[in-house]
C-alpha positions in Angstrom: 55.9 62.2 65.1 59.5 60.3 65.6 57.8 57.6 63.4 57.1 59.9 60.8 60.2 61.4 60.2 61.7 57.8 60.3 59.3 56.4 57.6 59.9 59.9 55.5 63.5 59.1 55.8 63.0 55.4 54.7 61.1 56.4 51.4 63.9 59.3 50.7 66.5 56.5 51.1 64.3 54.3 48.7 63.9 57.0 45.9 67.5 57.3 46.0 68.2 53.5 46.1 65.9 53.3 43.1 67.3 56.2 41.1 70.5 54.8 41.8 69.8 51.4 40.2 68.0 53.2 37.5 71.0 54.8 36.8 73.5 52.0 36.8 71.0 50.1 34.8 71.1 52.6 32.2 75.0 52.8 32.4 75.3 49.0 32.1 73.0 49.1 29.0 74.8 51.6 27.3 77.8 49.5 27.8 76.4 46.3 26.5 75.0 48.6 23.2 78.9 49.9 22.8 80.2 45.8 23.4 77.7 44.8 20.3 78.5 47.3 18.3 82.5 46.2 18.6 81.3 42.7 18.1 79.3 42.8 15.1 81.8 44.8 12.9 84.0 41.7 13.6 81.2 39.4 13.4 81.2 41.0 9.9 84.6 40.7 8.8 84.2 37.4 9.5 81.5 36.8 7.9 82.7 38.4 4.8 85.8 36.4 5.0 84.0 32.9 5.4 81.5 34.2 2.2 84.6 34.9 -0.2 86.2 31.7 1.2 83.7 29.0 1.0 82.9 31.0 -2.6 86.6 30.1 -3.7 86.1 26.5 -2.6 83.3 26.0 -4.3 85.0 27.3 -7.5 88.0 24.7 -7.2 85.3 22.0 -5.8 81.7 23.1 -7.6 80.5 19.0 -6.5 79.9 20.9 -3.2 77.0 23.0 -4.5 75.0 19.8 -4.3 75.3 19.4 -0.9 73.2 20.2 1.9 74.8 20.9 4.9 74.4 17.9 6.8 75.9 15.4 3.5 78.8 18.0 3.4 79.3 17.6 7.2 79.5 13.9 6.3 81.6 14.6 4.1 84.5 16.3 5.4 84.1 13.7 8.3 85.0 11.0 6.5 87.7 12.7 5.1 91.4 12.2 6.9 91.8 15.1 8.0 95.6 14.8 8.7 96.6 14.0 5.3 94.6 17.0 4.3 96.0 19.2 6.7 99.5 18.4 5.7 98.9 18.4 1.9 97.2 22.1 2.7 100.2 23.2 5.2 102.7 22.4 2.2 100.5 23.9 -0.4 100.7 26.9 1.5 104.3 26.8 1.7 104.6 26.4 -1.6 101.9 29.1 -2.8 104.6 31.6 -0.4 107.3 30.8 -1.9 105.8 31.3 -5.0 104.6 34.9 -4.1 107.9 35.6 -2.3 110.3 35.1 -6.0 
């Protein structure tokens, strides 16, 4: 009889563990859904901002349409990438100074 109220007690404390987990697994869910949802609407801002920019390059640089991904890979690999930078830094400067008069 002992043994029976014990093993009833075990499979109450089961159900409960379960439900429990059930629960939390639900509640972690539901917070992953609400994470994914933040992160796409910046995942598209981004991508809308990388569409409009590699668009604008294209206009000033239309040889690139050619290119598959991998040759323009190449491309910008062989490129030195410092002189560009600092040519693009100064461009910058200039294009604000510009805006700012």
């Amino acid at each position: 009889m002992e043994n029976n109220k014990k093993l009833q007690k075990l499979r109450t404390d089961l159900e409960q563990a379960r439900m429990e987990k059930n629960q939390a697994e639900h509640q972690l869910k539901r917070a992953e859904n609400r994470l994914k949802y933040r992160e796409s609407m910046s995942r598209k801002e981004r991508t809308h901002r990388l569409i409009v920019v590699g668009a604008i390059v294209e206009q000033y640089f239309p040889e690139l349409k050619e290119l598959t991904e991998i040759q323009m890979s190449a491309v910008f690999g062989s490129l030195d990438l410092e002189v560009f930078h600092q040519a693009l830094k100064e461009a910058i400067l200039q294009n604000g100074k510009e805006v700012d008069a």
